[in-house]
DONU-787959 format. One record per residue (C-alpha): residue number from 1; residue in one letter; chain; y negated, x, z. Coordinates in nm, 3 decimals. Example, Ala and Ser with C-alpha at 12.3 -4.5 7.8 and 13.67 -1.06 7.14 Angstrom:
+-----+----+----+---------+---------+---------+
!   i ! aa ! ch !       v !       u !       w !
+-----+----+----+---------+---------+---------+
!   1 !  A !  A !   0.450 !   1.230 !   0.780 !
!   2 !  S !  A !   0.106 !   1.367 !   0.714 !
+-----+----+----+---------+---------+---------+
END
This chain:
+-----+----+----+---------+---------+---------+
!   i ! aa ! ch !       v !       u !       w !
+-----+----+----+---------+---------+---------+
!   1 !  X !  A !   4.307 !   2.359 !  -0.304 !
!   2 !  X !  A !   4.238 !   2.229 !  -0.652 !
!   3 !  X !  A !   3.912 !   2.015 !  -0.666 !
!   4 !  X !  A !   4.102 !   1.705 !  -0.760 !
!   5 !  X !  A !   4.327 !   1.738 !  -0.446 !
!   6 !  X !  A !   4.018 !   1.769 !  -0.217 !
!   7 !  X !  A !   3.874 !   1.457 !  -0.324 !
!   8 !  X !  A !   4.190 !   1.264 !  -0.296 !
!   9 !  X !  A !   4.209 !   1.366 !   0.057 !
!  10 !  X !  A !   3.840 !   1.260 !   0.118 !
!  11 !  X !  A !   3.948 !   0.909 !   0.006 !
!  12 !  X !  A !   4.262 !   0.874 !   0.188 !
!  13 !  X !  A !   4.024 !   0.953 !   0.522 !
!  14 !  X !  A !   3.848 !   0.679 !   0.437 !
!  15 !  X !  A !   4.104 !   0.475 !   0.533 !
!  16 !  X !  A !   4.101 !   0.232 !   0.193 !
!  17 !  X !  A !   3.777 !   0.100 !   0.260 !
!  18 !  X !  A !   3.679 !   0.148 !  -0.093 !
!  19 !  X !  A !   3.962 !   0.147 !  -0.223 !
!  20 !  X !  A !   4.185 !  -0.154 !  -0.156 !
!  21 !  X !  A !   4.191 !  -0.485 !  -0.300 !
!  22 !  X !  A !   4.387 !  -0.829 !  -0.264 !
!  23 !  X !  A !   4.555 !  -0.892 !  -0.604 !
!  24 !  X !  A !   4.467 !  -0.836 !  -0.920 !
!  25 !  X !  A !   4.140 !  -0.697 !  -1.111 !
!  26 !  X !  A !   3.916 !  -0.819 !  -1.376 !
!  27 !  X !  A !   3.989 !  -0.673 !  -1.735 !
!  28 !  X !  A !   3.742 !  -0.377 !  -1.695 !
!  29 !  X !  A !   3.861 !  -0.278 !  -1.378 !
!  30 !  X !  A !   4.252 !  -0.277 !  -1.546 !
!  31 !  X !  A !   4.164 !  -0.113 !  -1.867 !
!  32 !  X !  A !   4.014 !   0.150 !  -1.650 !
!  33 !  X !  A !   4.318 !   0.187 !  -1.450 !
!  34 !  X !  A !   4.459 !   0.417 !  -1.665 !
!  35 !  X !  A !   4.148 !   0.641 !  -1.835 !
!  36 !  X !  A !   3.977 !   0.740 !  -1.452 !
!  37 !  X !  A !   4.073 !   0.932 !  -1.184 !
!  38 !  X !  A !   3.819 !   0.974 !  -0.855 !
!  39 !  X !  A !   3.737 !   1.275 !  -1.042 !
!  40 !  X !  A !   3.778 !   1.242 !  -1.407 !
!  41 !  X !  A !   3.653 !   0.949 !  -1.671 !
!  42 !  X !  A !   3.368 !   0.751 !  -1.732 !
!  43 !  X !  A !   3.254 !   0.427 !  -1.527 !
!  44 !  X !  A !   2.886 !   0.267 !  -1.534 !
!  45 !  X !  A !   2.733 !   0.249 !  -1.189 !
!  46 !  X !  A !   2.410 !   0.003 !  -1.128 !
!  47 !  X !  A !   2.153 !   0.136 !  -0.887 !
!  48 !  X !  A !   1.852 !  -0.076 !  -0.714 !
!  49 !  X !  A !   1.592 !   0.132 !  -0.891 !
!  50 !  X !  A !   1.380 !   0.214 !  -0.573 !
!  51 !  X !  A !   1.666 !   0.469 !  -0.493 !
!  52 !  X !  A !   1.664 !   0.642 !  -0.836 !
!  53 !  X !  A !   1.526 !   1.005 !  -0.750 !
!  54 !  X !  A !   1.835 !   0.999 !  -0.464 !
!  55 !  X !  A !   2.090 !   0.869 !  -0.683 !
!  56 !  X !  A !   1.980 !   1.133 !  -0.983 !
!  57 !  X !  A !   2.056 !   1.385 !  -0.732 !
!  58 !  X !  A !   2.386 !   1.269 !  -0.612 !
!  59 !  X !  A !   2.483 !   1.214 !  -0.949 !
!  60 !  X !  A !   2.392 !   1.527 !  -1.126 !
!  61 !  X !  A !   2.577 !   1.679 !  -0.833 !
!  62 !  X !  A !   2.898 !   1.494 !  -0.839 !
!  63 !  X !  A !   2.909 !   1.572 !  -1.229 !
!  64 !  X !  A !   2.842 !   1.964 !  -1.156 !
!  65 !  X !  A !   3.100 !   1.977 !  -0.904 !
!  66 !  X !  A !   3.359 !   1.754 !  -1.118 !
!  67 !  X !  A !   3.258 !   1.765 !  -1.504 !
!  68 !  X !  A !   3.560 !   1.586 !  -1.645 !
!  69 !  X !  A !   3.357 !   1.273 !  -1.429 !
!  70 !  X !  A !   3.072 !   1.080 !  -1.653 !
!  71 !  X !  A !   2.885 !   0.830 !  -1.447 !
!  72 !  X !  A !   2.637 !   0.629 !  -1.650 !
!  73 !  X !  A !   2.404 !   0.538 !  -1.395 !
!  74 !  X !  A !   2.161 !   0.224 !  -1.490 !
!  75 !  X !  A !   1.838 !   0.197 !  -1.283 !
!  76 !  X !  A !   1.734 !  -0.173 !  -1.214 !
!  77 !  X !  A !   1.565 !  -0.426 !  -1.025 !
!  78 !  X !  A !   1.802 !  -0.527 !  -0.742 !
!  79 !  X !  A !   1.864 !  -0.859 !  -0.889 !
!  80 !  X !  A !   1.970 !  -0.738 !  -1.199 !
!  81 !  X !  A !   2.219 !  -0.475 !  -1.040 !
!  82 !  X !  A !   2.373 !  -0.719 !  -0.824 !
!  83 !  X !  A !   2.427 !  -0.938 !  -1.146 !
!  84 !  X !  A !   2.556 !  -0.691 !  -1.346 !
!  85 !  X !  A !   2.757 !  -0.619 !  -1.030 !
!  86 !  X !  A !   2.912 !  -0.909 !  -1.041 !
!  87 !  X !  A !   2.943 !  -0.987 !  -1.449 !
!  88 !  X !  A !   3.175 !  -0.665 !  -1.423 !
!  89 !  X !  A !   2.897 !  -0.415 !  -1.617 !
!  90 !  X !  A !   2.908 !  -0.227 !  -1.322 !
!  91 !  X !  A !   3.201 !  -0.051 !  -1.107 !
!  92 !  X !  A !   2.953 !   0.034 !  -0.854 !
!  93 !  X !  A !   2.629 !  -0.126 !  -0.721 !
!  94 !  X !  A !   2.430 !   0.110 !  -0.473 !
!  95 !  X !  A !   2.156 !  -0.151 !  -0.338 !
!  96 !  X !  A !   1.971 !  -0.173 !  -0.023 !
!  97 !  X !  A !   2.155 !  -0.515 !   0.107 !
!  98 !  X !  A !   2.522 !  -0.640 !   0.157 !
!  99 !  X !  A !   2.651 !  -0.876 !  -0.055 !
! 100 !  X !  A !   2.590 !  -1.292 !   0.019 !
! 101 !  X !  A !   2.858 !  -1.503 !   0.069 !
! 102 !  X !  A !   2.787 !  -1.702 !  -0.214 !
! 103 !  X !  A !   2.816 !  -1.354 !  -0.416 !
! 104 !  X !  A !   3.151 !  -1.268 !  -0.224 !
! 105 !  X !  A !   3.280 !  -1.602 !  -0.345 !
! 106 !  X !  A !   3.219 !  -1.472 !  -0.674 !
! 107 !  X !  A !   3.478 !  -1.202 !  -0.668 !
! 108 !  X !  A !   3.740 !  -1.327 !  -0.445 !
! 109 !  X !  A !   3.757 !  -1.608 !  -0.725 !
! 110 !  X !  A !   3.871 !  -1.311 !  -0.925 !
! 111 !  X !  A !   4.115 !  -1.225 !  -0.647 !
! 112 !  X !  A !   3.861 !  -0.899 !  -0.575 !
! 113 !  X !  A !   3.788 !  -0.754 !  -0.220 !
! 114 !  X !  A !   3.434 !  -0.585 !  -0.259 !
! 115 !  X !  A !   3.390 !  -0.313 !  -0.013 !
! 116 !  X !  A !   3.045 !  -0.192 !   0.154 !
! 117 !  X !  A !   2.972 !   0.094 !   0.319 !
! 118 !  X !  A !   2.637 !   0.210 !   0.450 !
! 119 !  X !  A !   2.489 !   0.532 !   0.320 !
! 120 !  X !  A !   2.176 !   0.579 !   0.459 !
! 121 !  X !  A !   1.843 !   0.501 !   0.597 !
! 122 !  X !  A !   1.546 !   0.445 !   0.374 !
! 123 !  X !  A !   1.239 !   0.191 !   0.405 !
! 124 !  X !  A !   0.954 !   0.058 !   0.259 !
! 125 !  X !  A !   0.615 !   0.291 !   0.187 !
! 126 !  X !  A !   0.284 !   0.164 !   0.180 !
! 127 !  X !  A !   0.048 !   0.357 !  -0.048 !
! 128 !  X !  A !  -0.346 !   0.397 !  -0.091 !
! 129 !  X !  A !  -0.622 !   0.527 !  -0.298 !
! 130 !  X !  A !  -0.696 !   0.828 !  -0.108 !
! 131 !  X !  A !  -1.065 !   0.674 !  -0.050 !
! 132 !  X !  A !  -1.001 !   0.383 !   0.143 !
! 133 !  X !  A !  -1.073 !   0.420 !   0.509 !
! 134 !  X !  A !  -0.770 !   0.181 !   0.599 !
! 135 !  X !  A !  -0.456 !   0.390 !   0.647 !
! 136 !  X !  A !  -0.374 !   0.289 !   0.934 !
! 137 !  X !  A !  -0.283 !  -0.160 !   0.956 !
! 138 !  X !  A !  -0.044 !  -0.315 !   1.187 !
! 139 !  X !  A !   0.226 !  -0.583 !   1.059 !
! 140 !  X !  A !   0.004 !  -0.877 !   1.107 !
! 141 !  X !  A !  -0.235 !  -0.721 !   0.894 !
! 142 !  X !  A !   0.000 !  -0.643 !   0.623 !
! 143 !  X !  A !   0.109 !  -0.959 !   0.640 !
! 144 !  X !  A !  -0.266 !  -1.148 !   0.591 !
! 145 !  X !  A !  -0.275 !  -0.912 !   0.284 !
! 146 !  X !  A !   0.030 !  -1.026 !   0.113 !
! 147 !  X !  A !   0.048 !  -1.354 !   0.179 !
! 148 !  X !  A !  -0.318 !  -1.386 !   0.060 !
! 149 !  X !  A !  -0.512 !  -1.501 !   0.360 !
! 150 !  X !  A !  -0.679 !  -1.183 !   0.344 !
! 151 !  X !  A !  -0.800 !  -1.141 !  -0.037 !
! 152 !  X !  A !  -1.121 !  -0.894 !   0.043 !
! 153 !  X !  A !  -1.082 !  -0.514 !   0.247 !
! 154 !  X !  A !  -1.387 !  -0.625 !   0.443 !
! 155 !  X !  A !  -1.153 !  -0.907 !   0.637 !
! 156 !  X !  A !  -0.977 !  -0.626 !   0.690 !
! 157 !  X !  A !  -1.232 !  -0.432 !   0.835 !
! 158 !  X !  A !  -1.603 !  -0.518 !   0.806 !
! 159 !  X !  A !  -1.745 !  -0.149 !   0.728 !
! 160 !  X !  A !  -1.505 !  -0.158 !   0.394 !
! 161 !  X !  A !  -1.659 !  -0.188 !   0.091 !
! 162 !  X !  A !  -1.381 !  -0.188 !  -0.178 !
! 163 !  X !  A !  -1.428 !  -0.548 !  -0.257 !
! 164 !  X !  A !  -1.105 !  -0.776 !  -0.346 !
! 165 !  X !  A !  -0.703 !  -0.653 !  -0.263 !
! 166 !  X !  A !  -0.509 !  -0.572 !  -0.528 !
! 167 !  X !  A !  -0.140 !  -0.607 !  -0.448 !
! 168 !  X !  A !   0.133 !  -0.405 !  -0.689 !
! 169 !  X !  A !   0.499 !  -0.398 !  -0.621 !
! 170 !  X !  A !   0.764 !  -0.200 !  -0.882 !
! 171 !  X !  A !   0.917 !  -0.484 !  -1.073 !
! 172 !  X !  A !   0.989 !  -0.783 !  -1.073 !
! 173 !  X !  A !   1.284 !  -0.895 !  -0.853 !
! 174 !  X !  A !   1.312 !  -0.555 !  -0.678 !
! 175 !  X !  A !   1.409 !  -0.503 !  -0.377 !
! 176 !  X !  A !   1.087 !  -0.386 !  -0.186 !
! 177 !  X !  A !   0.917 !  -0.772 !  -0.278 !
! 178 !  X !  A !   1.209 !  -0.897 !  -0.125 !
! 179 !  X !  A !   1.215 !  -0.690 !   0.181 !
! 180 !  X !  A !   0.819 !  -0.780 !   0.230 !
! 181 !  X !  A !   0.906 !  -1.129 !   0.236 !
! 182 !  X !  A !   1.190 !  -1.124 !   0.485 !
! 183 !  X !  A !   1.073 !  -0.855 !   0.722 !
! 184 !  X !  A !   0.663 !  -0.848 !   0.673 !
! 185 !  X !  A !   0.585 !  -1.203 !   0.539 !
! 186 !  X !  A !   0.904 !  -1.406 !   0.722 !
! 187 !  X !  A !   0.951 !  -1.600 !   0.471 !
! 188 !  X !  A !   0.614 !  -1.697 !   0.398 !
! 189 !  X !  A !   0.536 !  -1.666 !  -0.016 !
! 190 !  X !  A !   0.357 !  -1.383 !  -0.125 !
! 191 !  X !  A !   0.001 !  -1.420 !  -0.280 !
! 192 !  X !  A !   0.025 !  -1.508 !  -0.666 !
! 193 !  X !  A !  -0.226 !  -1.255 !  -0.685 !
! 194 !  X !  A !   0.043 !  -0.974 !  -0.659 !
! 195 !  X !  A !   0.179 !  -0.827 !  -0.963 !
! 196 !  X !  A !   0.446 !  -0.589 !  -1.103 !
! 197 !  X !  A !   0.349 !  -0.258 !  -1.211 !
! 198 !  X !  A !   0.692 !  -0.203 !  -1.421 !
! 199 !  X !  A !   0.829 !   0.121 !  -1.260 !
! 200 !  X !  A !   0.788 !   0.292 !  -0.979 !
! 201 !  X !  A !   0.597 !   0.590 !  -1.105 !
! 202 !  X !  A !   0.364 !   0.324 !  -1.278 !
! 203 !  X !  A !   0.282 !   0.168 !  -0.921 !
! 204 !  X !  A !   0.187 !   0.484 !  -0.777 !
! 205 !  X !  A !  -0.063 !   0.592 !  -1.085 !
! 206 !  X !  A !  -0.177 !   0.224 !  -1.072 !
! 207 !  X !  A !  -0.270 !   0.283 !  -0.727 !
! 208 !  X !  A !  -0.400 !   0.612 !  -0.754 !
! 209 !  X !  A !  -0.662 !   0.473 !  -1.033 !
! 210 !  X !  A !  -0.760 !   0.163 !  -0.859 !
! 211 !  X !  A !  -0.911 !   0.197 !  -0.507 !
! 212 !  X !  A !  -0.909 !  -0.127 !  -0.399 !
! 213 !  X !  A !  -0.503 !  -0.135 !  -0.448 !
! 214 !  X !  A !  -0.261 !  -0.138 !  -0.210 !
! 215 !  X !  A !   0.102 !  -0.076 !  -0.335 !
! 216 !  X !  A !   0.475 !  -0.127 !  -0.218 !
! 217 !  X !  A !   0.764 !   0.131 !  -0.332 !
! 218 !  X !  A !   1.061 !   0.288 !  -0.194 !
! 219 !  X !  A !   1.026 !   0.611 !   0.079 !
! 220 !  X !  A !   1.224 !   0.861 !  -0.147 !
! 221 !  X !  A !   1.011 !   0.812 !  -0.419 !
! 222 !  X !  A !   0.795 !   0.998 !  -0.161 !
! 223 !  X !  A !   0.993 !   1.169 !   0.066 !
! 224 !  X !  A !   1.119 !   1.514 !  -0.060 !
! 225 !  X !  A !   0.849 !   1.673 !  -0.048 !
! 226 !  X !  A !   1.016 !   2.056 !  -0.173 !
! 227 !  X !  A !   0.989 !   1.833 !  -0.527 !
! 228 !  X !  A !   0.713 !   1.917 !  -0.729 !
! 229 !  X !  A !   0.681 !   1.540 !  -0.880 !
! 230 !  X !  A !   0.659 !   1.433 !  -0.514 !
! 231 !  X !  A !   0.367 !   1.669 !  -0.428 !
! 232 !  X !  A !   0.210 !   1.529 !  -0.718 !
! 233 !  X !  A !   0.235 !   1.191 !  -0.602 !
! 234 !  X !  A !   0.105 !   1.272 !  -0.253 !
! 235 !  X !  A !  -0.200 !   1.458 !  -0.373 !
! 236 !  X !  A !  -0.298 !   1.113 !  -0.552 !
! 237 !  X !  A !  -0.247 !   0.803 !  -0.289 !
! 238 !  X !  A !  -0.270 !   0.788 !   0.110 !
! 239 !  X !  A !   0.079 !   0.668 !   0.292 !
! 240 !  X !  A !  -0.029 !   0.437 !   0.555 !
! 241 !  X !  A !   0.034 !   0.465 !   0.868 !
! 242 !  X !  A !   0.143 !   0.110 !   1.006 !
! 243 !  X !  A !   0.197 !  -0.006 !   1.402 !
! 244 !  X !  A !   0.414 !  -0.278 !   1.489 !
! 245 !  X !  A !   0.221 !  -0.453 !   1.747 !
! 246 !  X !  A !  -0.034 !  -0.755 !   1.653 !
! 247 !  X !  A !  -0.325 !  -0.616 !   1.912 !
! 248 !  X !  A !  -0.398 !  -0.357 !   2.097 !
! 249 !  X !  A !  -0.246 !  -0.046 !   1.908 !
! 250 !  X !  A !  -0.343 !   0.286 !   1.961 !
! 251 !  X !  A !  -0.330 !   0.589 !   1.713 !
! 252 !  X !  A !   0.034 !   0.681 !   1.833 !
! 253 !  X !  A !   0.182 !   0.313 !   1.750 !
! 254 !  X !  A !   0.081 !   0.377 !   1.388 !
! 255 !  X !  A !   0.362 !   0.599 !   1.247 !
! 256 !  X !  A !   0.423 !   0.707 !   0.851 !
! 257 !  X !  A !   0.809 !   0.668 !   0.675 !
! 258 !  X !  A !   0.869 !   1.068 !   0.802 !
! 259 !  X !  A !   1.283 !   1.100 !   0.838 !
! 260 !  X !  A !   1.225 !   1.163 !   1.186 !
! 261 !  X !  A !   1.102 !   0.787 !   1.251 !
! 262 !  X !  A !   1.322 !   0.709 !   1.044 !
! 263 !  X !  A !   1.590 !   0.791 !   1.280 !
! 264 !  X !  A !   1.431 !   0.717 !   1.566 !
! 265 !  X !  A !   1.375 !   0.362 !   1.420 !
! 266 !  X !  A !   1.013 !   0.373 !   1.511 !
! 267 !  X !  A !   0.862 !   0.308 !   1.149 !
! 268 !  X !  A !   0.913 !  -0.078 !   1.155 !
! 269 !  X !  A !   0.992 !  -0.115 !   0.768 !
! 270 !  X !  A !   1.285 !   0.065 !   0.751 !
! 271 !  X !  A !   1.632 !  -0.053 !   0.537 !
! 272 !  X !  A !   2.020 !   0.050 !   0.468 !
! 273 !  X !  A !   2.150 !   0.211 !   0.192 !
! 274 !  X !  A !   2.477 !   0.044 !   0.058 !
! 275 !  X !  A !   2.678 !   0.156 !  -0.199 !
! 276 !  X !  A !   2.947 !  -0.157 !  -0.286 !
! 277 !  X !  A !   3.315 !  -0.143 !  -0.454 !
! 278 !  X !  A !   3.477 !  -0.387 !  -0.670 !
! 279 !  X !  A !   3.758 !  -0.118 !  -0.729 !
! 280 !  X !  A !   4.111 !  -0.250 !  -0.720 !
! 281 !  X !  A !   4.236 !   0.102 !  -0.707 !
! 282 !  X !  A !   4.128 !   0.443 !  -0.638 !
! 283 !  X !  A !   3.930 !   0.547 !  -0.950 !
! 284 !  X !  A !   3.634 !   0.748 !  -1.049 !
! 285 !  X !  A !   3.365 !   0.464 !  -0.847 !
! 286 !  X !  A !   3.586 !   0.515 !  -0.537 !
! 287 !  X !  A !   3.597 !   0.900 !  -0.564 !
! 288 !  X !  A !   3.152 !   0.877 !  -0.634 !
! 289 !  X !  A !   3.109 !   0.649 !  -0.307 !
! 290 !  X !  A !   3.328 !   0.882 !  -0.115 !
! 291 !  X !  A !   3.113 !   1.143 !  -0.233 !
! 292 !  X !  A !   2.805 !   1.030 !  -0.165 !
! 293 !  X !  A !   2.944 !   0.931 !   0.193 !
! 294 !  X !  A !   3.095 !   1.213 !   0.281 !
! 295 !  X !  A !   2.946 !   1.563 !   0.414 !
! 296 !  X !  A !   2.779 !   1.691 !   0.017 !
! 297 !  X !  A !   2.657 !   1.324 !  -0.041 !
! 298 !  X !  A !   2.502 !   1.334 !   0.313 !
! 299 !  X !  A !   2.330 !   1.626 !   0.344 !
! 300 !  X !  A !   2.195 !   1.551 !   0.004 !
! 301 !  X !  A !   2.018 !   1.236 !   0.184 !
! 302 !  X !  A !   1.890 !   1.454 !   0.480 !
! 303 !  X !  A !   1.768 !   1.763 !   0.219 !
! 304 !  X !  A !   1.565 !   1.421 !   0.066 !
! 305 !  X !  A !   1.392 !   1.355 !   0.348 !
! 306 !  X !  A !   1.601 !   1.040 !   0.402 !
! 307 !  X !  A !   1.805 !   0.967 !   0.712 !
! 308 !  X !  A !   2.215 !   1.006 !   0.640 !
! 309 !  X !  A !   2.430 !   0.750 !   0.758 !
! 310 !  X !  A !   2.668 !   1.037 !   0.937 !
! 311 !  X !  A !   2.525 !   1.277 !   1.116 !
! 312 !  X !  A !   2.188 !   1.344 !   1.344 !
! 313 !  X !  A !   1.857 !   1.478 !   1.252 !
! 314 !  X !  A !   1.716 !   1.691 !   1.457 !
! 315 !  X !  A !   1.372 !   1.615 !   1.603 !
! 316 !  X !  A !   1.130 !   1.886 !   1.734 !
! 317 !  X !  A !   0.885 !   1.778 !   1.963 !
! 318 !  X !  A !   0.564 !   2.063 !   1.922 !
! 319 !  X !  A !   0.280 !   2.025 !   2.176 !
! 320 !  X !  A !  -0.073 !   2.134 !   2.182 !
! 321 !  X !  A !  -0.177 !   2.373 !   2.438 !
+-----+----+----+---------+---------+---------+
END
């Protein structure tokens, strides 16, 4: 079966969820109506920029597999991908929340249907200087630490001598500040001492320069670890091990962003994956996000060392003698 044909089926099983659309489109989404195919053209997809060594890999992919198909993919803070999103800049936006009704409201203004489907299971990393003795905190902790009640490691724990926190996050208005706030700080503002490093790559030198620094970035940017760059991040900062419960954790409550708690929704700052549609038709964004849902695009996130939205990881349990 010609390539084309195989994709076209792939969409059609989706059952339109992509795809369809109540009225019109805006005047990108027309002009495109007639240069794109779900395999062929060029579109501009905006990615939450705490996904990018994923995305680069589903993208080079879909490009090898289809090379009439040129997908400019543009690597921002959340924010700006879900504004770009909506400005029409972007076919695509692959971001690690759904859409807000206010945002919705946007689009159906324009007589758009935006369609979301989940992709996969990432979370939130915490990184340290391979010298401090704290790898292992519990939410409440984390929590004291960015929200700025505890400014010094000692509060943390008496013995450390690092002197005063230094918080770093990726960028401004990403997605992993935001996630802190709603699922670590519950609302609560973060400590103005906090700061963006710029990129993600940036954070993790920062950290692994600075000992007293404790930084916040995406799990894939650490999670493949058959990638070189990703062994060379690990050899320079300490992922931290954090426990859920306020008191009384042991070592086994403390539990790193490995795939396998991923999917067992033990490690307690995990997120979705979304990729979202403003599509009126089936064209080239519809034929990527059916892609990167379907069985290639899947095992791609599993071969990561993120958890797929299909399918099951299998967990080995190995016990000492």
């Amino acid at each position: 079966m010609h390539a084309n044909l195989r994709v076209a089926s792939a969409i059609l099983a989706l059952g339109g969820l992509l795809s369809s659309c109540n009225g019109g489109g805006s005047s990108a989404t027309s002009s495109a109506a007639v240069t794109d195919t779900p395999t062929s053209g060029s579109i501009r997809v905006g990615v939450d920029e705490t996904f990018e060594p994923i995305l680069k890999s589903q993208v080079d992919t879909f490009q090898k597999l289809y090379p009439g198909a040129h997908i400019q993919a543009v690597y921002k803070p959340e924010q700006q991908v879900i504004q770009s999103f909506l400005a029409d800049s972007a076919r695509l936006a692959i971001v690690s929340r759904d859409l807000t009704a206010q945002e919705k409201g946007v689009l159906e203004r324009l007589q758009l249907s935006p369609r979301t489907i989940r992709i996969g299971v990432d979370g939130v990393a915490i990184i340290v200087h391979p010298s401090n003795p704290d790898s292992l905190l519990t939410l409440p902790q984390l929590k004291s630490i960015f929200t700025g009640q505890q400014q010094q490691w000692a509060q943390v724990d008496s013995k450390n001598k690092l002197g005063p926190i230094t918080i770093v996050f990726d960028n401004n208005n990403s997605s992993t500040a935001r996630f802190v706030q709603d699922s670590v700080t519950r609302g609560t503002a973060l400590t103005k001492s906090a700061f963006a490093s710029k990129s993600n790559p940036a954070l993790i030198d920062y950290v692994a320069t600075h000992p007293n620094a404790i930084g916040v970035i995406g799990v894939n940017w650490i999670s493949d670890r058959d990638d070189a760059s990703v062994q060379k991040f690990l050899k320079r900062v300490r992922v931290v091990g954090v426990s859920p419960k306020a008191t009384g954790s042991t070592p086994d409550d403390y539990v790193q962003p490995y795939q396998a708690y991923l999917a067992q929704k033990t490690y307690p700052l995990r997120r979705e994956l979304y990729v979202i549609s403003r599509e009126a038709r089936a064209g080239l964004g519809t034929g990527f996000a059916s892609f990167v849902a379907g069985n290639k695009g899947q095992l791609i996130m599993l071969k990561s060392g993120l958890m797929p939205a299909t399918g099951q990881v299998r967990l080995i349990e190995v016990k000492s003698k």
